[in-house]
DOKOL-284848 format. One line per field, with one value per atom (N, C-alpha, C): x, y, z; residue in one letter; residue number from 1; atom name. Coordinates in Angstrom, 3 decimals. Atoms other than C-alpha are relative to their C-alpha. Layout:
N
x: c(X:...)
y: c(Y:...)
z: c(Z:...)
rest: c(A:...)
nr: c(NUM:...)
atom: c(CA:...)
END
This chain:
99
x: c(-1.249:27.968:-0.247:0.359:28.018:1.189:-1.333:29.832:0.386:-0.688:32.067:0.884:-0.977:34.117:1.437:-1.693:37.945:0.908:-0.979:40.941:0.765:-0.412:42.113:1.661:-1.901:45.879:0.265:-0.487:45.677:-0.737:0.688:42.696:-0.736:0.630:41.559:-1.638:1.665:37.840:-0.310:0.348:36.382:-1.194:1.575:33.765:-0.405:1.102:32.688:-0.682:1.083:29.389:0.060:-0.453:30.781:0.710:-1.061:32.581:0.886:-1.418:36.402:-0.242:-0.360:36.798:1.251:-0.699:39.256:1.302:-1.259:42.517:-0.197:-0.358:41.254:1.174:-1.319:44.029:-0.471:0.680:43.521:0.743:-0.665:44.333:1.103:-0.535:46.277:1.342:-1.390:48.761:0.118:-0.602:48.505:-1.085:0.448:47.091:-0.975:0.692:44.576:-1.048:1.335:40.989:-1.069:0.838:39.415:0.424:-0.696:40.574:-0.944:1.164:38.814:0.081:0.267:39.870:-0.972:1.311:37.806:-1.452:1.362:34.890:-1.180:0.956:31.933:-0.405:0.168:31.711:1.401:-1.403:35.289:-0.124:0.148:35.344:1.546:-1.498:38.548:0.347:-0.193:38.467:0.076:-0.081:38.018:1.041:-0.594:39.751:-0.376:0.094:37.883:-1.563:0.988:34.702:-1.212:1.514:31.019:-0.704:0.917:29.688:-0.264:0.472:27.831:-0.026:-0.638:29.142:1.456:-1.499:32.490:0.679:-0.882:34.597:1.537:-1.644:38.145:0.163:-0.169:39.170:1.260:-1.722:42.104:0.461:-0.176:44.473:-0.195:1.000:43.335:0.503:-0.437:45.023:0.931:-0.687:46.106:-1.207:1.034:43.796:-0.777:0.279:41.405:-0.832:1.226:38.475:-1.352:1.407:35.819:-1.211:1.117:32.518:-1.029:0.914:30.629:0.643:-0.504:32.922:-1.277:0.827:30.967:0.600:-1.169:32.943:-0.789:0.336:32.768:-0.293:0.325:31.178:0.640:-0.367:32.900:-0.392:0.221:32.447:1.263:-1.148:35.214:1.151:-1.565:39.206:0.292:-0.770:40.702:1.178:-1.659:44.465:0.040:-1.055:46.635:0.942:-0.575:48.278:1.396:-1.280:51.627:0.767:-0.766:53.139:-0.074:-0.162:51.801:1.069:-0.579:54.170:-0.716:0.429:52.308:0.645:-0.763:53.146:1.483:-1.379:56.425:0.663:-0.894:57.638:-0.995:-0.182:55.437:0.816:-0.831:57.428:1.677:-1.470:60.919:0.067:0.124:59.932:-0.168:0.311:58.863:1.193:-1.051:62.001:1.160:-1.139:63.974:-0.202:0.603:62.735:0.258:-0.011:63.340:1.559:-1.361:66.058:0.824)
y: c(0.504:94.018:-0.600:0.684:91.511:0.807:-0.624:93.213:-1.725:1.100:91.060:0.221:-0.346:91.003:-0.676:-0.241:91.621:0.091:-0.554:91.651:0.959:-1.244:95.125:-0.044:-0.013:94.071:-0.434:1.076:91.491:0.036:0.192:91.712:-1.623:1.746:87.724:0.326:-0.013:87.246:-0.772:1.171:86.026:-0.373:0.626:83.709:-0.582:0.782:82.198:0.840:-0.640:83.065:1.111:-1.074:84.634:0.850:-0.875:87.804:-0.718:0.632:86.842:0.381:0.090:86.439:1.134:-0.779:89.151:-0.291:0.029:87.648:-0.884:0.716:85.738:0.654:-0.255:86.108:-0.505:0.526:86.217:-1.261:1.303:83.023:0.614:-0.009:84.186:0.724:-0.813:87.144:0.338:-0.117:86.390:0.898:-1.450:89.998:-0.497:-0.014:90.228:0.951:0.020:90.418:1.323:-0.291:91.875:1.909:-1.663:95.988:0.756:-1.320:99.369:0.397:-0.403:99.726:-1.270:0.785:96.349:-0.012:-0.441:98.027:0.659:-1.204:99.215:1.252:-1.169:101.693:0.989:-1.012:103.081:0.860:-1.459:106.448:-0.028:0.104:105.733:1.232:-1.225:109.661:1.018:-0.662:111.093:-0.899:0.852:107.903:0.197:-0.266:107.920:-1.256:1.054:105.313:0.714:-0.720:106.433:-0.759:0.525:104.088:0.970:-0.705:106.127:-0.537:0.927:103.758:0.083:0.056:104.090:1.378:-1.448:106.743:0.431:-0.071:106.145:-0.479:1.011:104.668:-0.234:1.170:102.044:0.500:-0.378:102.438:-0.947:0.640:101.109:-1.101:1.968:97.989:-0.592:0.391:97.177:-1.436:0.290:94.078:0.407:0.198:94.739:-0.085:1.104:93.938:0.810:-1.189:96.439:-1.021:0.485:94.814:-0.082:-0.347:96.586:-0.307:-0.021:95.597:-0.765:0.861:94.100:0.474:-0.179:93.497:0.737:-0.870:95.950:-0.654:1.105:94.650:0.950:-1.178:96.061:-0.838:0.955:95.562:0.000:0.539:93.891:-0.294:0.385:93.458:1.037:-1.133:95.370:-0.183:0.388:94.128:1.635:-1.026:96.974:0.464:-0.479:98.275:-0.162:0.525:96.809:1.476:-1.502:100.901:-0.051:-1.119:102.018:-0.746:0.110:102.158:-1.394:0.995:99.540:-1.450:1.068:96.922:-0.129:-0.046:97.876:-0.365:0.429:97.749:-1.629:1.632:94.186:-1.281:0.471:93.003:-0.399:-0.007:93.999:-1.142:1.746:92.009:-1.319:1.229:89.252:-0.555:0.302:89.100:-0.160:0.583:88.705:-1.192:1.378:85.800:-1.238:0.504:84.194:-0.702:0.323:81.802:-0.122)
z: c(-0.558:41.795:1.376:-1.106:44.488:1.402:-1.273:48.411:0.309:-0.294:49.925:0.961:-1.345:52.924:0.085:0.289:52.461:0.932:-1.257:54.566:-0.400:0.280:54.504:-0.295:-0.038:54.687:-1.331:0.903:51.602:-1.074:0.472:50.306:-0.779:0.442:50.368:1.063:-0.043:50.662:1.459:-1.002:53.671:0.130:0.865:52.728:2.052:-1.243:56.719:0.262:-0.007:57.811:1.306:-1.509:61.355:-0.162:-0.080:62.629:0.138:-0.652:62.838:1.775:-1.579:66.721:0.262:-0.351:68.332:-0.427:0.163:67.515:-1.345:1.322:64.214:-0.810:1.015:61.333:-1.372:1.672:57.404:-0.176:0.666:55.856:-0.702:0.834:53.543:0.011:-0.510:54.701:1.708:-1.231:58.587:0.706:-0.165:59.184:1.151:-0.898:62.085:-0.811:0.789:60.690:1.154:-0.569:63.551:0.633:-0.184:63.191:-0.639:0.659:62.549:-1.069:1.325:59.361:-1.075:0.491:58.449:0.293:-0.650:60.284:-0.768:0.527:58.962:0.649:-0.599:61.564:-0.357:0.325:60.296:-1.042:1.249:58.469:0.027:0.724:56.472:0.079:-0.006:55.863:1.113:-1.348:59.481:0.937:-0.632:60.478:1.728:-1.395:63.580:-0.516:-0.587:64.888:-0.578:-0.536:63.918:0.739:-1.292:66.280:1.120:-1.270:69.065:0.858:-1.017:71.625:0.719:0.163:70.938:0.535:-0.783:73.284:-0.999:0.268:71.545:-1.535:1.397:67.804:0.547:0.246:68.199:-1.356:0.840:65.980:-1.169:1.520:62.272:-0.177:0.818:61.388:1.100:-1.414:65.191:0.042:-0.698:66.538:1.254:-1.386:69.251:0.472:-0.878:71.790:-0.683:0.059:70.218:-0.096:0.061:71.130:-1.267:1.249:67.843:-1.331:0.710:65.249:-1.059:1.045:62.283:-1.406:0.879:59.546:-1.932:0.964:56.316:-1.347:1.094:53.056:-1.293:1.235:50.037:-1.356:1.720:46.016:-0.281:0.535:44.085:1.415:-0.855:45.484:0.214:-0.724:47.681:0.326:-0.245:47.144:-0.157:-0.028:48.145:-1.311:0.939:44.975:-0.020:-0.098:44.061:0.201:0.398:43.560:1.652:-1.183:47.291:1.114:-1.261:50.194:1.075:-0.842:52.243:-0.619:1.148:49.468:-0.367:0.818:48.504:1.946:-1.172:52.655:0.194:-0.354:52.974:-1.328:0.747:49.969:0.364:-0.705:51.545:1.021:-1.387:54.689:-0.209:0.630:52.947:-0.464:0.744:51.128:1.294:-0.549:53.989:0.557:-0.342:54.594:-1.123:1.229:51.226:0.171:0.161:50.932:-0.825)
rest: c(X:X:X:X:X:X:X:X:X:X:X:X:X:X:X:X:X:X:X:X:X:X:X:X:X:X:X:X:X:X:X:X:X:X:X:X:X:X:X:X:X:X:X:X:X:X:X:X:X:X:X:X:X:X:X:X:X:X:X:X:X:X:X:X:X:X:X:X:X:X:X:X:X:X:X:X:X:X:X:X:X:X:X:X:X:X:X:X:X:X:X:X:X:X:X:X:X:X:X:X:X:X:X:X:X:X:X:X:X:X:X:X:X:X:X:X:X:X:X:X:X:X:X:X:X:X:X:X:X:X:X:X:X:X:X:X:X:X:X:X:X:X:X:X:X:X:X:X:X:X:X:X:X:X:X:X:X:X:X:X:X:X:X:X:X:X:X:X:X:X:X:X:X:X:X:X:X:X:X:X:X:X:X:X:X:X:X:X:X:X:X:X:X:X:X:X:X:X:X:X:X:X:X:X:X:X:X:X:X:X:X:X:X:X:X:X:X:X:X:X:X:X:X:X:X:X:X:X:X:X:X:X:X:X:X:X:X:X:X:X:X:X:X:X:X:X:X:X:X:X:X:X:X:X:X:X:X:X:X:X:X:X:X:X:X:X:X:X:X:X:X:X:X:X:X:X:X:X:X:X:X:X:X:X:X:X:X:X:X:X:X:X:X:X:X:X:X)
nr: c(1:1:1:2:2:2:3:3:3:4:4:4:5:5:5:6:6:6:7:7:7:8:8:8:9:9:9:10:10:10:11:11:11:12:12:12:13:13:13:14:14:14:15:15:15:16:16:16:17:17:17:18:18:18:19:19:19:20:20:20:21:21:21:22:22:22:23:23:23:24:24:24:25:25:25:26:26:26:27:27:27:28:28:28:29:29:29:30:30:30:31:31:31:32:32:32:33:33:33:34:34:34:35:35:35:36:36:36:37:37:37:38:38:38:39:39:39:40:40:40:41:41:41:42:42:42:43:43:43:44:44:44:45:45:45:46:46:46:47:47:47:48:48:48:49:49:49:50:50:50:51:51:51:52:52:52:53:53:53:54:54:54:55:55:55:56:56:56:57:57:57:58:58:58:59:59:59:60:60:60:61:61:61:62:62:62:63:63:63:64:64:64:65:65:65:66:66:66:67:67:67:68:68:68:69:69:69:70:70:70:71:71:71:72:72:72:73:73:73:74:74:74:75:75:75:76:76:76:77:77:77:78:78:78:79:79:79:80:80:80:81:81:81:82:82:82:83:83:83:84:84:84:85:85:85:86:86:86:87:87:87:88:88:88:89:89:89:90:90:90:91:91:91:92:92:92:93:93:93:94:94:94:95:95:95:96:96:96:97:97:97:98:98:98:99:99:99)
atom: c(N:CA:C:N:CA:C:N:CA:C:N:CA:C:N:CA:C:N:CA:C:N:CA:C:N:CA:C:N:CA:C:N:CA:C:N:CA:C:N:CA:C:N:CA:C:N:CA:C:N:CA:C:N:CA:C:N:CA:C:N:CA:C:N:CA:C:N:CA:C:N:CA:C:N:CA:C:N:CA:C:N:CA:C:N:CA:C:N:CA:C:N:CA:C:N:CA:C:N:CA:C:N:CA:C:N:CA:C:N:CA:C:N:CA:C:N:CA:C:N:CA:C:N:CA:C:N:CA:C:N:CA:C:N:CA:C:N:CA:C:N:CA:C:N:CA:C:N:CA:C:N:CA:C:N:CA:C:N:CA:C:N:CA:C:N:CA:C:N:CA:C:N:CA:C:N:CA:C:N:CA:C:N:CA:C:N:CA:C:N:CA:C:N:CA:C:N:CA:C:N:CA:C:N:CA:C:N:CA:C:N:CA:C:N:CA:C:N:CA:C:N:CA:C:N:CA:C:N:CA:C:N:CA:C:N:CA:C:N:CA:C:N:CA:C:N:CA:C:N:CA:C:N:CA:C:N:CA:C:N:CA:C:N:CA:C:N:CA:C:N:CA:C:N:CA:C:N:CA:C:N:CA:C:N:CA:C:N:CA:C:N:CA:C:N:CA:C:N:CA:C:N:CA:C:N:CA:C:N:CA:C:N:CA:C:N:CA:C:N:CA:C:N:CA:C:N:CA:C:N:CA:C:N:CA:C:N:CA:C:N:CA:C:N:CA:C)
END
């Protein structure tokens, strides 16, 4: 299986050869690319930094300046699941928007 680097909010692929820059944004749902939960140093499960650099973890799907970020390579899609709570409130929001 080939990894691939995902935006944690949307799950669209991000094919350029660079880190997103601090305030990049996914193409696709907006989201800010450059957070600890797209980190490979992020322990989803401790939800905390293993970088040995790192004093503090930001919070996970905030943007922000972390020098070590290097973005996480995963296998397959990582769309958010139409059922979970994350999906079902960016659906609502979305919809108010709808004319």
């Amino acid at each position: 299986m080939k990894l691939a680097k995902f935006c944690i909010h949307c799950g669209c692929e991000w094919t350029l050869p660079k880190e997103p820059a601090f305030k990049e944004v996914c193409r696709e749902c907006g989201e800010f690319l450059h957070v600890c939960a797209n980190c490979d140093f992020w322990d989803p499960n401790g939800r905390v930094c293993r970088h040995d650099q790192v004093d503090e973890s930001w919070e996970q799907y905030r943007a922000n300046f972390c020098e070590f970020f290097k973005f996480a390579e995963r296998v397959g899609d990582v769309r958010p699941e139409r059922g979970s709570d994350a999906a079902k409130a960016r659906d609502r929001w979305n919809s108010l928007f709808k004319d």
